[in-house]
N, C-alpha and C positions, 0 to 999 in steps of 0.2 A: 600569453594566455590572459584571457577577461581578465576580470578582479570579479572575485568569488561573490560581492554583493550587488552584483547588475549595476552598479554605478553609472557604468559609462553605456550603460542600454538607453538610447534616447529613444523617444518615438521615430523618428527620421533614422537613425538606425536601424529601427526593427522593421520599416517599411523598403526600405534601400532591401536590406535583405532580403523578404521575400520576395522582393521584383527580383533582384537576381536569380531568384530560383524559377522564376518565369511564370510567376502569378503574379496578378493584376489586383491593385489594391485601389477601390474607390470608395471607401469611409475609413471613418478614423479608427483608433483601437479601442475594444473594448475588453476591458483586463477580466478576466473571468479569476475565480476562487481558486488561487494555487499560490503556493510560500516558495517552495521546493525550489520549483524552478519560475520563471514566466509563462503566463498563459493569456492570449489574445484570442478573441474574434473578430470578425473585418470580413467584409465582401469586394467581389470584382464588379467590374460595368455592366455584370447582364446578374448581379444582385444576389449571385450564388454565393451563400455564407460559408468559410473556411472557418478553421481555427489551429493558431498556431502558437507552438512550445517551442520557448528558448530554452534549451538545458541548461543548469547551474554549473558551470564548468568547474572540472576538479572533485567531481564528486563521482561520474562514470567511466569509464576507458572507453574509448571511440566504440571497441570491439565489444563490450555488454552494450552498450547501446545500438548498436545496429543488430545484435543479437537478441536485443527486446524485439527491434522491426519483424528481425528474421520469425519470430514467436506467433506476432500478429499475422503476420502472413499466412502462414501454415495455419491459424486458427479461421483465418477467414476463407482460405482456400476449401474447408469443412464446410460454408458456409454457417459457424458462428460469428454471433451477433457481436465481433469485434470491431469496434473503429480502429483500422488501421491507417498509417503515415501512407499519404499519397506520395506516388514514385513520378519521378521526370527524369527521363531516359534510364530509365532501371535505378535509381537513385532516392533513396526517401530520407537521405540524412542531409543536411546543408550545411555548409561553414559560412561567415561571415565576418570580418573583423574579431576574429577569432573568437566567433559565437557559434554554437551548433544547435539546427534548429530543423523542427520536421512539420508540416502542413496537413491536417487532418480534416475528412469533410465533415462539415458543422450538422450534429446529429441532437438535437431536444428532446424532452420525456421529462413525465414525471419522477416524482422522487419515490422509490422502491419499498413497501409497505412492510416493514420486516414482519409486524404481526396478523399480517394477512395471508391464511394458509395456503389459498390455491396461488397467490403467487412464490409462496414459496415450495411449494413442490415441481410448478415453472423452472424454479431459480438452479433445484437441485438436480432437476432432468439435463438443462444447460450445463452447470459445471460436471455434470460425471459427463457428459459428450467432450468438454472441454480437456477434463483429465484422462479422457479416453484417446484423444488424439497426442496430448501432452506427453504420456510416457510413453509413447513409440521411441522418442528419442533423450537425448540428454543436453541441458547446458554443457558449453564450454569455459564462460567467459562470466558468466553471471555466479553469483556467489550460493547461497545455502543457505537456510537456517540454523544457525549453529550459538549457543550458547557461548563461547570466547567471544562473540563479533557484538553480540548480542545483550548479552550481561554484564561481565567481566573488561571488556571494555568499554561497553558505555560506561560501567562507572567508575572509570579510568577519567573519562571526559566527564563525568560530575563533579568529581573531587581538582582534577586540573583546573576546571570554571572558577574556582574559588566564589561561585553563587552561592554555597549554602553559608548562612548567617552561621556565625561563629559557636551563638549559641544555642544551638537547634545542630550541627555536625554531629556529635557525639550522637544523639537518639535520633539522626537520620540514618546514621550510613551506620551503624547498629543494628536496626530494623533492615536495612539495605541490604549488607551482606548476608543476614539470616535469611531472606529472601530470595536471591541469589543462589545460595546452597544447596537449599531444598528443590528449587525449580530447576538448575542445571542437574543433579541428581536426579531428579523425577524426566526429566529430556533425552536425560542415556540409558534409564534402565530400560526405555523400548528401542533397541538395538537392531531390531531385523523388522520395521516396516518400511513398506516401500516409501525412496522416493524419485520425488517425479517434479517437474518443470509445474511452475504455481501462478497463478496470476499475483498472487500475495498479499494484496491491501484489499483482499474482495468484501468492502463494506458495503453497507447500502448508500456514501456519497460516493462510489464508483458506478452506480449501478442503474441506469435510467428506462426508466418503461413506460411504453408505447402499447397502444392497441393490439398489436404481433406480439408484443412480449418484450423481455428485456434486451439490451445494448450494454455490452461492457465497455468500460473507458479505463484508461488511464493505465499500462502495464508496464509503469517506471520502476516500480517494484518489485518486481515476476523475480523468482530463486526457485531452487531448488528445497526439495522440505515435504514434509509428509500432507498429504491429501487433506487431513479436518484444517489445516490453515487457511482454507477457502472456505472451511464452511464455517467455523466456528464463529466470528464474528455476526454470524446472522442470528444468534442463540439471544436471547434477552430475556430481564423478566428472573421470578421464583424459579425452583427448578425442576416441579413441574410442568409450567411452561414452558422451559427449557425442551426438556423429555419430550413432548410434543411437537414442538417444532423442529428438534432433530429427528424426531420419527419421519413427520411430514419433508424435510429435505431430503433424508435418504431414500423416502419412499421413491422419488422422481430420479435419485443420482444411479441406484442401483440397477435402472432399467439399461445403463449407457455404461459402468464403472462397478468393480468391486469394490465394498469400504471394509478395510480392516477393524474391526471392532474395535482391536487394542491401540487403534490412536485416541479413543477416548479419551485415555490414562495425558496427552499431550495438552489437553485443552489448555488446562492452570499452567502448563509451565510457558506456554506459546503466550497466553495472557500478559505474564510475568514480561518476556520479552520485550512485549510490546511499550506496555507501560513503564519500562525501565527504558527503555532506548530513546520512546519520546522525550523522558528528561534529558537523556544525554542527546539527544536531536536541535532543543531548545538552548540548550548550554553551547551546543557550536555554533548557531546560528542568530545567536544572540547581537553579535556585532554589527550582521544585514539591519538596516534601516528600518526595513518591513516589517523584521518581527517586534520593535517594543512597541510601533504602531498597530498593531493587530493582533499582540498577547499582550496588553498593559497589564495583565495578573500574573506574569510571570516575575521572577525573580524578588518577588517580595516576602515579606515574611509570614507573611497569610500561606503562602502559596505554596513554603517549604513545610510548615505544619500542616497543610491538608496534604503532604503527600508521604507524611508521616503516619498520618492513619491511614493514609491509602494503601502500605505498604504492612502496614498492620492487621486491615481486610484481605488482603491478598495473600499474606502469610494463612492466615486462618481456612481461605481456598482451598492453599495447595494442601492443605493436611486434612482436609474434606473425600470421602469418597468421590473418585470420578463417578460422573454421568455413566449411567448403563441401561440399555435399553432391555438388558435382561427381566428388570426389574418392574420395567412400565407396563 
């Protein structure tokens, strides 16, 4: 298997590969914004731009990843605005020197206005179409939202890191666990909403718009998990402009999807996840090369104490009433 830090990915590597998959590469590579795994652009002789993903090996099972394909497919068979892995002979996953890697056509657009209402009621007509198609069926192979994967062990891998400065531990992972607590408890007491297969990281740098509207990228992260985790990240701002812009989403997602109201109550605690796991994300991946060149603010001690009051605003969140459109 690779070595989990692309070491051995040379340019002539990543080209060799995709000629073997039987595309034709005539320019050089151009690395587009991605840590995770590698991300190139490149064109053939008649100037058609692709782009293609090495996966970071040791992070997916063959079968979640050809079951992300499987995702995209079904979502573009709808005809939503998925960029899906181009297939050769029925095939959109590739091996190479024991790298796995998939070829997608090279699609542009601007960057996605979160605080611009008519795209976002666009946005919200798109994913309830998306989550409309989504819960016909179930993951098998791809994981969930879940608070143990989530919380509790990412900060298993904070504390294993041995990053946090000695003396900042005590009132990090203090504030940490308190944090923790509250969020996993506020995650289980909505027990009976639905879930459904999720694109999962649907932010606005996944999100690109064109004159037709938007294009989704990127569904390395698609799980299982309750519906507002696609929408919540689009929310910014005080919280009456919150209020508003989740008016304006759901106004467009409901024409295509039901939303349970009582996922509201999930917002804070899915928040929590997120921003706990990215520590424990940067704590694994810390040894890749990539990351001290393009986080030099991580792992210092500036960086442990801003995330000690981060986790201090966060606590203060969860103990916040949820968002309710009752009240708007």
């Amino acid at each position: 298997m690779a070595s989990f830090d692309f070491s051995a990915l040379s340019p002539d590597l990543i080209i060799d590969g995709i000629e073997s998959a039987g595309f034709g590469v005539d320019s050089g590579l151009l690395a587009l914004n991605s840590y995770e795994n590698r991300v190139y652009q490149f064109h053939d002789e008649n100037l058609v731009k692709y782009v293609t993903k090495f996966y970071r090996p040791q992070r997916w099972e063959l079968a979640q990843i050809k079951e992300e394909h499987k995702f995209s497919f079904e979502l573009a068979k709808h005809e939503l605005p998925i960029i899906a892995p181009l297939k050769v002979n029925g095939q959109s996953l590739f091996e190479y020197q024991g790298y796995h890697f998939a070829v997608f056509p090279c699609r542009g657009g601007r960057i996605f206005e979160v605080d611009n209402l008519n795209q976002l009621e666009w946005m919200g007509r798109f994913i309830g179409r998306i989550h409309a198609v989504a819960s016909q069926k179930d993951f098998v192979h791809r994981p969930s939202f879940n608070s143990e994967e989530l919380l509790f062990k990412a900060r298993e891998t904070i504390l294993a890191s041995n990053y946090v400065p000695k003396q900042l531990s005590t009132a990090f992972f203090t504030i940490l666990d308190q944090v923790i607590e509250v969020a996993a408890k506020q995650y289980l007491a909505v027990k009976r909403t639905q879930q459904i297969r999720l694109h999962g990281d649907c932010h606005a740098g996944n999100i690109l718009w064109r004159d037709e509207g938007p294009h989704f990228v990127d569904l390395d992260d698609c799980r299982t998990g309750p519906a507002i985790q696609d929408l919540w990240m689009m929310l910014s701002g005080d919280r009456q402009q919150q209020l508003l812009q989740l008016d304006t989403l759901l106004m467009g997602y409901e024409e295509f999807f039901t939303f349970e109201n009582e996922q509201l109550l999930l917002i804070e605690s899915l928040r929590t996840m997120r921003v706990v796991n990215y520590m424990a994300w940067l704590c694994k991946r810390w040894l890749d090369p990539a990351f001290p060149q393009n986080f030099p603010w991580f792992n210092t001690e500036k960086y442990w104490e801003q995330q000690i009051l981060m986790l201090k605003e966060q606590m203060s969140a969860l103990q916040q009433p949820p968002l309710s459109l009752n009240n708007f």
